[in-house]
Structure formats: C-alpha cells, structure tokens
N, C-alpha and C positions, 0 to 999 in steps of 0.2 A: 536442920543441920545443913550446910552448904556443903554442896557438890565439888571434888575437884576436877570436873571439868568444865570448860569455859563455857559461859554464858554463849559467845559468839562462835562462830564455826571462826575458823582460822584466827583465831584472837593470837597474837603477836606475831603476824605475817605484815610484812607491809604492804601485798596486797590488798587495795578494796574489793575486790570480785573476790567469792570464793570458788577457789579452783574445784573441777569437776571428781568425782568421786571424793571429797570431803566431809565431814559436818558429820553429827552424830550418828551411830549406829541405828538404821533402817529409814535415814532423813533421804530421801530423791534430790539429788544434785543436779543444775544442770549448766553446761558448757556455755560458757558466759558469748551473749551473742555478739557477732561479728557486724561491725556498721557497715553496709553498703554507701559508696558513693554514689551521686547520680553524676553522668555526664551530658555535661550541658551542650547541648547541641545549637549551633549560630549558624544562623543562614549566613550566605552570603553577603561582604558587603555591599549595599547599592544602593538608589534612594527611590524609592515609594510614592509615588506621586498622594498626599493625602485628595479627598472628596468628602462632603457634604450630603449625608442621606438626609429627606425632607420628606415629610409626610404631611400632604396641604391635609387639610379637614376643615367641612362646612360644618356647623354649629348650629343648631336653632333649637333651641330652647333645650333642653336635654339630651337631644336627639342628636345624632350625627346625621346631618340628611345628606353626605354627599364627601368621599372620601375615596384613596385608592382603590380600593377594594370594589367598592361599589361602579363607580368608573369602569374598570376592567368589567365586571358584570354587565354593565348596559351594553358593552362592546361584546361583550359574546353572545348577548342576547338578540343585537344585530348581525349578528356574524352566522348563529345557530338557530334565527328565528321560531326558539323557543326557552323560556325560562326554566325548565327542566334540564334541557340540554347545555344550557350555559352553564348553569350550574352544577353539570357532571363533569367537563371539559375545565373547570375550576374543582374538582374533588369538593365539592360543595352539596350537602342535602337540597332536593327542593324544597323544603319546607325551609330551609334559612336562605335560600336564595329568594323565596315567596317574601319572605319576611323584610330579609334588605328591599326590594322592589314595592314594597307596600310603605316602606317607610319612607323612602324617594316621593312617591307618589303622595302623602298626607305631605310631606315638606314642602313642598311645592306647591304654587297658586294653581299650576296643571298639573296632569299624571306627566311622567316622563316614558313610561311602559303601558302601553295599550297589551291585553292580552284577551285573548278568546277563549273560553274553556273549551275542552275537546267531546268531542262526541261524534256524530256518522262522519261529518265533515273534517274533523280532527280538528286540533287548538293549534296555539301558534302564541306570538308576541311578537311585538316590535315595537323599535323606538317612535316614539311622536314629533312630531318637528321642533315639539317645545322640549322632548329628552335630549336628542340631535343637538339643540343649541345652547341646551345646559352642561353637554358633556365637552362639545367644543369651549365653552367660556373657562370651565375646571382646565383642561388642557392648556389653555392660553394662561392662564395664571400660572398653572407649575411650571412653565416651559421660563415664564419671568420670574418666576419664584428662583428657580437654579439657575439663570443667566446671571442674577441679583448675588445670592450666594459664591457662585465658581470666581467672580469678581474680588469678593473681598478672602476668595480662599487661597489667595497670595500672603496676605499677612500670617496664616499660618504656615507656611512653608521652612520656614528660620526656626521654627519652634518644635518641628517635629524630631523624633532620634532618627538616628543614623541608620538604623537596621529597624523594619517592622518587628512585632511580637511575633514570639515562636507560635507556628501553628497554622497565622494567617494566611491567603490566600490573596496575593494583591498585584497591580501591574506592575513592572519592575522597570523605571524608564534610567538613563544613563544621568550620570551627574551634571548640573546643571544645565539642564535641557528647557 
C-alpha cells in the first residue's frame, strides 16, 4: 500500500539541499555545509633568477664509486682525521660512512682512505695522496660541469613565469639585471 508521504525529504521544494530539521520523523538532519574559499596568496612581483642543481656521479659498474656525498665525506675525514668523526659532523652512522669509504677504496686502482684501527695508540684516517687527487679531479669536473651549465642557463630565462611558486625560497634580483 503506498504511503502519502513522500519518498524524498522536501519533495516539491525547489531546493536540492534539504533544509535542516526536515525529512521524516526521527531522520538526523544536517545543516547543509558551507564552502570555504581559499585565499590565494601572491608574492610579490619580481623575477627569480632560475639555477641548475647538478649532481656529478662516478659509475663503475653497479657501484657509485664517487659522488656528492662521498666527496664531502673524504673532506671531513681530512678535516676530522677520523672516519667516525666525519661521519658524525655529517649525521651519518659509522658504519655507512665505513661503508661509503670501503666502496671508494674497492673502486679505485688505490685506497683513497688509509685508516688505522684504534687501540692503546688510538686510530685515525686520512686521505692518500691518490684520495687528495681523486677528490681534487671530481672538484675540477663540477666546477666545469656548472660553469658549462650557468652558460646555457640563459636560454632558459624567457621561459620562466613571472613570479616563483608559492612557498619557495629563492634569490629575488631586480628586473633585467
């Protein structure tokens, strides 16, 4: 036997929301939600000098033998003359700083890290004259590497927008400077 009341809560309202305390006896209504706007916030305008981040990496055979990261590590390890301590001064475990520096050392025709284990006399590390001039040649490459790159980072300048992305953090230099 059909009901005379309506299938739908406010059936011949022209409303499509149904308004609050509506709809059949003991149905929970609820107050039809409110859209928030977001307001879009715009930096200022200015123009962003773009830049080229480069990540050189040596290759040999599976292995990374020789990359950022590693580099900075031979330098702390000359710096901290010891590979524990390089490896703290980077938030680095010794055992993955043992580990990068074992891997340097099998990639290479020589060690690049001479190290002594510790005991009465204590341990220590240092570079080898053949780490010294493996780290100097990686330096000499990225230094061409981004002179090569900052050169052709003209052609993208016309291409870039007007304003950086909201959020970033970047130099702000005056228009066509």
């Amino acid at each position: 036997m059909p009901s005379d009341k309506p299938l739908l809560p406010n059936a011949g309202t022209t409303s499509p929301l149904p308004q609050a305390g509506t709809g059949r006896v003991g149905e929970k209504t609820q107050e039809p939600r409110k859209r928030r706007t977001k307001k879009t916030v715009h930096p200022p305008r200015c123009f962003v000098e773009p830049k080229f981040k480069l990540t050189l990496r040596l290759l040999y055979g599976t292995e990374i033998a020789f990359g950022p990261g590693k580099a900075e590590l031979l330098e702390a390890i000359e710096r901290t003359g010891s590979i524990s301590a390089a490896g703290r001064s980077m938030d680095m475990s010794y055992r993955r700083a043992w580990l990068l520096v074992d891997t340097m050392n099998r990639s290479f025709r020589e060690p690049l890290v001479d190290a002594t284990r510790g005991g009465r006399h204590g341990g220590g590390a240092h570079l080898t004259p053949f780490g010294k001039e493996v780290l100097e040649r990686y330096r000499e490459v990225q230094g061409a590497l981004q002179q090569v790159a900052d050169t052709y980072l003209r052609l993208f300048r016309p291409c870039m927008a007007k304003t950086p992305p909201v959020g970033e953090s970047a130099e702000v230099l005056p228009p066509d400077s």
